[in-house]
N, C-alpha and C positions, 0 to 999 in steps of 0.2 A: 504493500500500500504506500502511495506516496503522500508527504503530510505538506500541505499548505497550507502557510498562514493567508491571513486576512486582515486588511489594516486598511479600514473605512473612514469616510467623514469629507467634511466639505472641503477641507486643506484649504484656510482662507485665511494666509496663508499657512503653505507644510510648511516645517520650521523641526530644528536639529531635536526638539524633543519627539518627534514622529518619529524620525530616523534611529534616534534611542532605543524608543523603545521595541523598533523591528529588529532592530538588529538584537539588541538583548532576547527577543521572544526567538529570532532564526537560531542563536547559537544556544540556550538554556533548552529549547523544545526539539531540538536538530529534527528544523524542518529543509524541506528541499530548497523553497524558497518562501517569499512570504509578497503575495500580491497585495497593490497599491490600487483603491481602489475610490477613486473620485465621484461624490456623488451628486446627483441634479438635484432633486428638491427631496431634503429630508424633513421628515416629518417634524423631530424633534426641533427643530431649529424655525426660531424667528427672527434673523438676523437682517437688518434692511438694508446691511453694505456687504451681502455676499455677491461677492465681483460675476462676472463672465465665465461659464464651463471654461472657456477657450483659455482664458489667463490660469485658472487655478488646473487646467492639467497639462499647458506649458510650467508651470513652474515643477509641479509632480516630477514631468519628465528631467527636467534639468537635476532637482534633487537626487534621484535614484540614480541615475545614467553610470555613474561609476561603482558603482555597489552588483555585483552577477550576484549576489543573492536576491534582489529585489527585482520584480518586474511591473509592469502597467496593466490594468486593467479598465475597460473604458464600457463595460457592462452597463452599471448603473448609470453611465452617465448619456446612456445610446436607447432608455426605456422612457417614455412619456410616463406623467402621474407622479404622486410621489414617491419615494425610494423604500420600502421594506428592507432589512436585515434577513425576516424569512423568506420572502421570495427571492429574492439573491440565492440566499442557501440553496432552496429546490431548484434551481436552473443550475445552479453550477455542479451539484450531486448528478444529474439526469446527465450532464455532459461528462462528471469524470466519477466513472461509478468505481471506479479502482484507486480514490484516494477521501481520505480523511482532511477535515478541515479545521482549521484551527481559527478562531475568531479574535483578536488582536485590542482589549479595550482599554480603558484606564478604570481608574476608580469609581470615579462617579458614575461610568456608564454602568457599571456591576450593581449599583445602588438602585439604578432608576430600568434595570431590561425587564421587569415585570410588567411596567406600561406600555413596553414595547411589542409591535403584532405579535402576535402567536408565538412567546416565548417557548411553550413547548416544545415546534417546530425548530428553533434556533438551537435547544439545547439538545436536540435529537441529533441534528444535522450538522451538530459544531462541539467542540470543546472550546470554553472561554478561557484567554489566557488573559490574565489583570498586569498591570505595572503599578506598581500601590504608590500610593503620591503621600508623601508625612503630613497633610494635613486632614488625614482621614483617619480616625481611629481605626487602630489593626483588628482590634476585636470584633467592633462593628461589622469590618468587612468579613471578619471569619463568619459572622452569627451569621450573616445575609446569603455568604456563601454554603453554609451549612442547611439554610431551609432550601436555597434553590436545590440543593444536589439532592435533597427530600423530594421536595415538590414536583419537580418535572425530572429526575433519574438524572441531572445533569453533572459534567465534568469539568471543573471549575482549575486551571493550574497558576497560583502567585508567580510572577517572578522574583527572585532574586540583583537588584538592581538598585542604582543611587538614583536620588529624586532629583528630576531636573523641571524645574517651576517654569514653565515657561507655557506660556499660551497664546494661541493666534487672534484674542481676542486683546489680550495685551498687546501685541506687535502690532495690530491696528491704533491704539490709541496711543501709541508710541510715535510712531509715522505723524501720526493725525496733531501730535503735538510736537511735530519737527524733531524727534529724538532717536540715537542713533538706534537700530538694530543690528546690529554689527555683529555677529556670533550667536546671534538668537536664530539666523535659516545661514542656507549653505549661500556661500558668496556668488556664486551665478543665478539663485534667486534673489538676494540680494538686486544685483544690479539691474535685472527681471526687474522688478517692484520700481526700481531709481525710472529706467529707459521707458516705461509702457505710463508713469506718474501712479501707481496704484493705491490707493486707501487714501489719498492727500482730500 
């Protein structure tokens, strides 16, 4: 069986904590590789400065480009409607019925996947791999983790990994207030963001 990750979300902008935490989940989970996966309208999100598909999977591409562990996927971003986590799942099982999938999130998203569609489906169809962020109590996240693995049979794995605080939500209001991001995304996003005027 081959194991693929999955590392979702709007990437508005991807920024070196993404990168982190795939790379930490490819080499702690020894997956094959761990797709990158850019999405059109997700549910969860009401974000009124999320840019152009076009810009945020130009910059995807530029981020990953040197990394053969990481690849592109442009699935989500190729379906009308909003974006599901378990429809994703079942299209991508139907096509690769010879590999297990690995779901890629952070902390908070481990808190909040019960609101999300048809969690059962997700956790049938995936193992959740977390990156625990120090402003989340550890227990918490065990307790939460310990009903989902009840509740819907699922498989829940922590990483092992240092906390890198960094959010794309930050690096908007960063930009937006003329400040530098400089080490916060990879330097060809970087200047991606300077050449195209992005978030200003």
């Amino acid at each position: 069986m081959k194991k693929i990750g999955i590392m979702g979300g709007t990437f508005n902008p991807i920024h070196n904590g993404h990168l982190f935490l795939a790379e930490h989940a490819f080499e702690q989970v020894k997956l094959d590789y761990v797709l990158f996966m850019p999405t059109m309208n997700p549910p969860h999100k009401t974000d009124t400065d999320v840019i152009s598909a076009e810009h945020r999977l130009n910059m995807v591409k530029l981020a990953i480009k040197d990394n053969p562990n990481f690849k592109l996927s442009e699935l989500e971003l190729n379906r009308p409607g909003l974006t599901y986590t378990s429809d994703t799942l079942k299209i991508l099982k139907e096509k690769e019925t010879d590999t297990e999938f690995y779901f890629i999130v952070g902390a908070d998203s481990l808190m909040m996947i019960t609101t999300w569609k048809e969690p059962q489906t997700i956790f049938s169809l995936s193992t959740i791999v977390v990156g625990i962020r120090e402003n989340y109590m550890l227990d918490e996240l065990k307790e939460q983790a310990k009903y989902l693995e009840k509740t819907y049979n699922g498989k829940i794995i922590f990483l092992d990994m240092p906390n890198i605080e960094i959010s794309s939500e930050n690096i908007r209001e960063r930009i937006a207030g003329n400040k530098t991001i400089r080490y916060y995304v990879p330097n060809e996003v970087l200047e991606y963001i300077k050449t195209h005027n992005l978030y200003t």
